[in-house]
N, C-alpha and C positions, 0 to 999 in steps of 0.2 A: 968671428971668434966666439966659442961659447966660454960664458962667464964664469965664474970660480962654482956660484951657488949652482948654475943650472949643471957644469960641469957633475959635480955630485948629487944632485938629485939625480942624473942619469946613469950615475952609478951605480946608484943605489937599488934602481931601477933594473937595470942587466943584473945585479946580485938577485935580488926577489927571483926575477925567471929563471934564471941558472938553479938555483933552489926548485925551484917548481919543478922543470926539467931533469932533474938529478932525483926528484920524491919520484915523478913518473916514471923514470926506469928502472928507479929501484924497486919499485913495485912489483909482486907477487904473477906474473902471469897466469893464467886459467890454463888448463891442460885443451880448451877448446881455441883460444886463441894464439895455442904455439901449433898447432893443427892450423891452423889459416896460415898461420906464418911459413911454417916448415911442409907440410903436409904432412901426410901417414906414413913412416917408416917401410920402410922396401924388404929388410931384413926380417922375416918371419918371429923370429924370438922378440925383438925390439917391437915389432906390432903388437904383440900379444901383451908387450908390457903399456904400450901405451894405452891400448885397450881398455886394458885393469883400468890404468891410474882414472879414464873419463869414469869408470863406472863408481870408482870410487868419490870421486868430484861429485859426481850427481848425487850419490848416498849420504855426503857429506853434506855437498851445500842447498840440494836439493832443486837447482836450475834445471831446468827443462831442456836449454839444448844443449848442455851437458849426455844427455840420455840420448837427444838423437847424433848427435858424433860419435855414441857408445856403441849404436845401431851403425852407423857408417863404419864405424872399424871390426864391425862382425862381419859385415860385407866383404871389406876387404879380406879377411881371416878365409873368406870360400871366395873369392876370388883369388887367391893362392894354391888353395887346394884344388877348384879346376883347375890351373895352371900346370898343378902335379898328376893332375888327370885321376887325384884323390876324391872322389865324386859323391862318395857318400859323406865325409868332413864337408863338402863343397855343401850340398843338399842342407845338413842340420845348420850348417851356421848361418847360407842365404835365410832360412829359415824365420830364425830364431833374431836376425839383424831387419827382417822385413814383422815381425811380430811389435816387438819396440820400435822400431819407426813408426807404422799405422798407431798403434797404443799412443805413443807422447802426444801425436798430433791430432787422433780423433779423444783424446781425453782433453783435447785445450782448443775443442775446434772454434772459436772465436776469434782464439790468436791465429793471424795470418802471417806474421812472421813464422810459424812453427811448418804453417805449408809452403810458404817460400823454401825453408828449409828441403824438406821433403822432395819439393819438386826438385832442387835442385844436385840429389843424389839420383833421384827419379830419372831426370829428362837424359840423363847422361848414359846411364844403366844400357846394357844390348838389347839390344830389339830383344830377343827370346827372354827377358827374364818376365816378359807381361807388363812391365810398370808404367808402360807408356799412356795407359787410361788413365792412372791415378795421376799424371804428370798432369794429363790436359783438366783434368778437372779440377786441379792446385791451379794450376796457370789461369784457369776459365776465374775461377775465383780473387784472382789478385786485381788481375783487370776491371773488375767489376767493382774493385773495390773503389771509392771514389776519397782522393783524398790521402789515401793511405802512403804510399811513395809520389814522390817526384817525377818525371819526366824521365830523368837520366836512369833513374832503378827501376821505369818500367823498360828498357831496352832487354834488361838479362832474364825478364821476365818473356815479353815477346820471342828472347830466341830461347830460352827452356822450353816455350809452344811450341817453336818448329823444329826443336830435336823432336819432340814427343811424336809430331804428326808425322813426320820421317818414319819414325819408329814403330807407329800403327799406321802407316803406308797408306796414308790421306796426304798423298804425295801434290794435287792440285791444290787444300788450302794449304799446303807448306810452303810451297812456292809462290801465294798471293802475300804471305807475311814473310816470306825471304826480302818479297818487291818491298814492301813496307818498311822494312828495318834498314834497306839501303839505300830509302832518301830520307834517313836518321842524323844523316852523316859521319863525319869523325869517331863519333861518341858512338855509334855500332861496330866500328872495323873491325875492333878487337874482338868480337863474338864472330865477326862475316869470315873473318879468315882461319880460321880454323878450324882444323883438317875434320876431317868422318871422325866419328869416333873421340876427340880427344875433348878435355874438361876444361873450361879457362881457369886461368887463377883465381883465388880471393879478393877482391879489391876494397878501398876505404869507402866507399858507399855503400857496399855488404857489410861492414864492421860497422858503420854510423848507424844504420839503420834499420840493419838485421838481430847481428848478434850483439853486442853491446847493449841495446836494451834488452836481449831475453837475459841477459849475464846478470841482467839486474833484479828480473821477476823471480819469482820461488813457483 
């Protein structure tokens, strides 16, 4: 039986975190972490608008991966327009979405979360768009990094290398680090099984340790 006093100290206690919990969602979202959450808008007009808003975010608050989600939704914008087999829209926006991605990240090249970033519009991208070097040499770079991630957030790393190496058709090391990420176990399935071509979700070890501290740098 809990006693009268500890009864309400533990009251008091679930009041405090319900408060806390109640400040955190009422909390302000970033237009880069409703992008993790929701993704990028499918509807052409509602892209363009969400587009704006990251470019504005960035002008604003001046976060760096702000700019490169600015660059990821320019991407998308000609990813559309090839879709409409509008080729020249397609052409200036890949463009202009691959200008500001290299810029953000070789202007901050020390920060390695900014090429995590990078690689990880990078490694996913079609074989033909070229990016698949720039993938392996983000990826070359993460792993070398000592210290920097955990164990668990080198897995999405390792398989960013073997979309890349797929993708620049170094099809033997792809298949020694296919072998490598599936005696990972459990903690790789989620990247082994999924199909040619398709992007995994966001996950809370990408927010802990990616973008939540660049949310925080200027």
């Amino acid at each position: 039986m809990i006693r009268p006093v500890k009864r309400n100290r533990l009251k008091g206690v679930i009041i405090a975190l319900t408060l806390v919990v109640n400040t955190v969602i009422a909390a302000p979202t970033s237009e880069v972490e409703k992008i993790i959450q929701q993704g990028f808008p499918a509807q052409p007009q509602a892209l363009v608008e969400t587009t704006s808003a990251l470019w504005r975010e960035y002008r604003r608050e001046q976060h760096i991966a702000s700019l490169i989600f600015y660059a990821y939704g320019l991407l998308q914008q000609a990813k559309h327009y090839a879709a409409i087999n509008d080729f020249i829209h397609a052409a200036e926006y890949a463009k202009t979405g691959f200008f500001f991605l290299d810029e953000a990240v070789e202007s901050n090249d020390d920060n390695l979360r900014l090429h995590y970033l990078r690689a990880r519009i990078d490694a996913y991208l079609p074989a033909e768009s070229g990016r698949c070097i720039i993938a392996l040499h983000d990826t070359e770079r993460l792993l070398n990094a000592a210290g920097l991630f955990d164990e668990k957030m080198l897995i999405p790393v390792r398989y960013m290398r073997y979309r890349a190496l797929i993708n620049c058709r170094q099809q033997h090391d792809a298949e020694r680090l296919l072998s490598e990420l599936r005696q990972s176990g459990a903690q790789a399935e989620k990247y082994i099984l999924l199909s040619p071509g398709a992007t995994p979700e966001w996950d809370l070890q990408e927010m802990t340790q990616i973008v939540m501290p660049l949310l925080k740098e200027k």
